[in-house]
C-alpha positions in Angstrom: -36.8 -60.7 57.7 -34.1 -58.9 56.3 -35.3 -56.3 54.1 -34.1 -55.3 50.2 -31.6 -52.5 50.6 -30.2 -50.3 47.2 -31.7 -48.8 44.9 -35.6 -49.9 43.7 -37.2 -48.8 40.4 -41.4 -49.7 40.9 -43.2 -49.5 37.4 -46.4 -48.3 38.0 -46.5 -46.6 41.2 -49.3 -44.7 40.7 -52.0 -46.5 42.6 -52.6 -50.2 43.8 -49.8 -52.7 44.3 -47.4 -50.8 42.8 -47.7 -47.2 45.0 -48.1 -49.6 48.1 -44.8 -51.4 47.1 -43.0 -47.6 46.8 -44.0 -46.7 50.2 -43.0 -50.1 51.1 -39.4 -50.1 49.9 -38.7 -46.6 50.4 -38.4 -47.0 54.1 -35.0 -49.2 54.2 -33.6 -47.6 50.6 -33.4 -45.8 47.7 -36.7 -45.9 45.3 -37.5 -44.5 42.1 -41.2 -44.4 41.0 -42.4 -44.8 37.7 -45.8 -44.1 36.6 -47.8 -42.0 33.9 -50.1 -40.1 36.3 -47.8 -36.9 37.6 -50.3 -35.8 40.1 -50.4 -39.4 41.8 -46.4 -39.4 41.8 -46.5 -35.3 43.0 -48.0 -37.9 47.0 -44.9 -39.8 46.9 -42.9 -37.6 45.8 -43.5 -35.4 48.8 -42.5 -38.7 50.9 -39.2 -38.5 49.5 -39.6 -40.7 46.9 -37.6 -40.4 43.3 -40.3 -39.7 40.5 -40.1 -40.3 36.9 -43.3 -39.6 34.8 -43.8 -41.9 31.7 -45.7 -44.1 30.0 -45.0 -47.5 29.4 -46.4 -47.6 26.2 -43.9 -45.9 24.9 -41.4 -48.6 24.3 -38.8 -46.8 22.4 -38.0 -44.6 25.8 -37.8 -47.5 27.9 -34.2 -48.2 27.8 -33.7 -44.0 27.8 -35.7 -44.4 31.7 -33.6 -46.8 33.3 -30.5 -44.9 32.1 -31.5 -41.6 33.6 -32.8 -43.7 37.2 -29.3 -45.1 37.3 -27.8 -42.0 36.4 -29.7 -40.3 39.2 -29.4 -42.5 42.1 -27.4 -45.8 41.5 -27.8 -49.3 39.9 -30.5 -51.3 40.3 -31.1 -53.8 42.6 -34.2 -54.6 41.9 -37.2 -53.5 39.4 -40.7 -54.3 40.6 -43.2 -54.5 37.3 -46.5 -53.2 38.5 -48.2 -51.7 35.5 -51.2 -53.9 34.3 -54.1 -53.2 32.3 -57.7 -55.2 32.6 -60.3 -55.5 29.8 -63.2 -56.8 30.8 -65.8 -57.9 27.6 -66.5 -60.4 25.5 -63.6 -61.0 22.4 -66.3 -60.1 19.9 -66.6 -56.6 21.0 -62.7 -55.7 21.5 -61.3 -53.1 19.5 -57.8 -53.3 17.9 -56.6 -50.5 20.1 -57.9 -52.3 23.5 -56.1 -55.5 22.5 -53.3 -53.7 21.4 -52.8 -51.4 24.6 -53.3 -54.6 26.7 -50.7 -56.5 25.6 -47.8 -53.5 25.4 -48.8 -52.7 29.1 -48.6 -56.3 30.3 -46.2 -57.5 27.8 -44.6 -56.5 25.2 -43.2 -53.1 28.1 -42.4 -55.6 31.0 -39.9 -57.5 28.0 -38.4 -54.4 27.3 -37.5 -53.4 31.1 -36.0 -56.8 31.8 -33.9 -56.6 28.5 -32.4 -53.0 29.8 -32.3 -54.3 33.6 -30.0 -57.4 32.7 -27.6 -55.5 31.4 -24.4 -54.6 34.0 -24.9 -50.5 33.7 -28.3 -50.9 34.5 -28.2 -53.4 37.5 -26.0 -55.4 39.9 -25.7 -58.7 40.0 -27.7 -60.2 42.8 -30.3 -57.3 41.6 -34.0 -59.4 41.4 -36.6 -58.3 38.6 -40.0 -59.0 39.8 -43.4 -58.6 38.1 -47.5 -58.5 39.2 -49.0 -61.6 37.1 -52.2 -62.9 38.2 -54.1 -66.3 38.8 -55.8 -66.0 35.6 -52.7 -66.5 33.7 -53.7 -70.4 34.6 -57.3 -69.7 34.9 -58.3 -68.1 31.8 -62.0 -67.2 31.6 -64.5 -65.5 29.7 -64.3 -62.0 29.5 -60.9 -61.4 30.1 -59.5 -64.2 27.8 -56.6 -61.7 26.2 -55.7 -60.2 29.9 -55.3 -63.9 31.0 -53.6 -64.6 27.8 -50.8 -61.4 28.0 -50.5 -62.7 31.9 -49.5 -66.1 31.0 -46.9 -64.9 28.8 -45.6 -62.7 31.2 -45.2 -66.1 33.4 -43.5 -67.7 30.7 -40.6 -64.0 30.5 -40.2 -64.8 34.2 -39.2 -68.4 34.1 -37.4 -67.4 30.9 -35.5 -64.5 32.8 -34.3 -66.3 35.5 -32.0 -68.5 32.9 -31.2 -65.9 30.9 -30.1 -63.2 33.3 -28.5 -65.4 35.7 -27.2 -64.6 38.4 -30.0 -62.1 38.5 -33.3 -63.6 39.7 -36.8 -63.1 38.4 -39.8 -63.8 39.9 -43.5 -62.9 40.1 -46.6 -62.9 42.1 -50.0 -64.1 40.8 -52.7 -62.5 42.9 -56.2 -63.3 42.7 -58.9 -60.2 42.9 -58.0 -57.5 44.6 -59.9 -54.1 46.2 -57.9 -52.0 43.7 -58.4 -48.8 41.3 -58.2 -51.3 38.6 -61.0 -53.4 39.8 -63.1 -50.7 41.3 -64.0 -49.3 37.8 -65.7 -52.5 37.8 -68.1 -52.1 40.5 -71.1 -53.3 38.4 -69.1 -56.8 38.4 -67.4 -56.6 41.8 -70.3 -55.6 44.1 -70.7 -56.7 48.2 -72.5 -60.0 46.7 -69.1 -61.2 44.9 -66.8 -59.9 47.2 -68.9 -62.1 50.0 -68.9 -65.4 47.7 -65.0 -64.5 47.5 -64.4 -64.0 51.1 -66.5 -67.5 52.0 -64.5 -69.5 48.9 -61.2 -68.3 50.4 -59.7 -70.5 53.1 -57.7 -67.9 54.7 -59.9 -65.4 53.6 -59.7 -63.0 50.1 -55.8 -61.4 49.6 -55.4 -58.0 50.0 -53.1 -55.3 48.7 -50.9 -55.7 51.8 -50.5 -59.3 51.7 -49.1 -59.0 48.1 -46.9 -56.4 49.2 -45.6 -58.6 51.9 -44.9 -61.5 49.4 -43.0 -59.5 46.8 -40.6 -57.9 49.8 -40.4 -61.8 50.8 -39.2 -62.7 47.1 -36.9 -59.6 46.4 -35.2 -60.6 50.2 -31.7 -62.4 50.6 -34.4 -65.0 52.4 -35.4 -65.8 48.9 -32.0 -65.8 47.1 -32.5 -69.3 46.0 -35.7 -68.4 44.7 -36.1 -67.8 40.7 -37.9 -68.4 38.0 -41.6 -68.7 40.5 -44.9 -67.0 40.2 -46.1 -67.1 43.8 -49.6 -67.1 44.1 -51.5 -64.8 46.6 -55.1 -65.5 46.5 -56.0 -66.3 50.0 -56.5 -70.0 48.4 -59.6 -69.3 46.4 -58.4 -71.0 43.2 -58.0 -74.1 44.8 
């Protein structure tokens, strides 16, 4: 498979999905790595990876980022969203500031980096915006009812994308649970039992890290370039 050449900003690089997709990219072209954590992007940036240390939250700098990663090493020809918050408790115990830092991160920031990548000084284009959604987006369930809820609206920017920012694509992968930082602050709720009831309700066996990697190279790839406006989902089957 031909692989995705230019110039690659990844949002939330610092760990998971988004640090594996860095390393990923970074050996066929040029990436830029975005991520709040400074010591986390201090690894890659010994790997010869581009750094930029910021915080998503803050939306008014957004536009300000991609200006300076252009400015630096080129358009875009692709952005890979990888920044995601998870809240895990009932909706009677969430704060206001839990709800509201979920939805920026997996939101209300992601809307903001697509409106400054579809512009022509940002990105080329054939450049492809991509972004981390998850199978709860369609499978909402207690306990994590506003993270599926922010998720299914990012679904709904990606479809929405790929009409509006024509001939740039957008697309998305929906994984299922991963072995992640994210999900390892969790251990309480992700233990060996669930990760064995995972494993034996997975046909091809539970995702991993990798695998998603491997899907989001597949849909940023001139393999894919009829491909817009999907949420592939990487769950090794188990929400069948």
């Amino acid at each position: 498979m031909a692989e995705p050449a230019g110039h690659i900003l990844v949002v939330g690089a610092s760990s998971g999905i988004g640090r594996a997709v860095a390393e990923r990219f970074a050996r066929q072209g040029a990436v830029t790595a975005l991520a709040r954590r400074a010591d986390r992007l201090a690894v890659l940036a010994e790997a010869g990876i581009a750094t930029i240390a910021a915080d998503v939250t803050d939306l008014a700098a957004i536009a300000g980022t991609l200006q300076a990663a252009v400015a630096e090493r080129g358009l875009l020809t692709g952005l890979v969203y990888c920044a995601g918050v998870q809240v895990i408790k009932p909706m009677r115990s969430l704060s206001v500031e839990e709800v509201q830092r979920l939805y920026t991160t997996n939101l209300v920031a992601p809307t903001l980096f697509a409106a400054a990548f579809g512009n022509a000084r940002i990105s080329t284009r054939d450049a492809v915006f991509c972004a981390v959604s998850s199978v709860a987006a369609q499978r909402p369930e207690p306990a994590i009812v506003p993270y599926a809820a922010s998720k299914a609206g990012l679904d709904a920017l990606i479809r929405g994308l790929a009409r509006e920012l024509a001939p740039r694509r957008a697309v998305g992968v929906a994984p299922g649970w991963l072995d992640t930082e994210m999900t390892q602050a969790h251990a309480r709720l992700y233990g060996e039992g669930f990760k064995e009831v995972l494993e034996k309700r997975s046909p091809t066996g539970a995702a991993t890290v990798a695998s998603v990697v491997e899907a989001i190279a597949f849909l940023m790839s001139p393999q894919a370039r009829h491909v817009t406006g999907e949420i592939l989902r990487v769950d090794g089957g188990a929400s069948l």
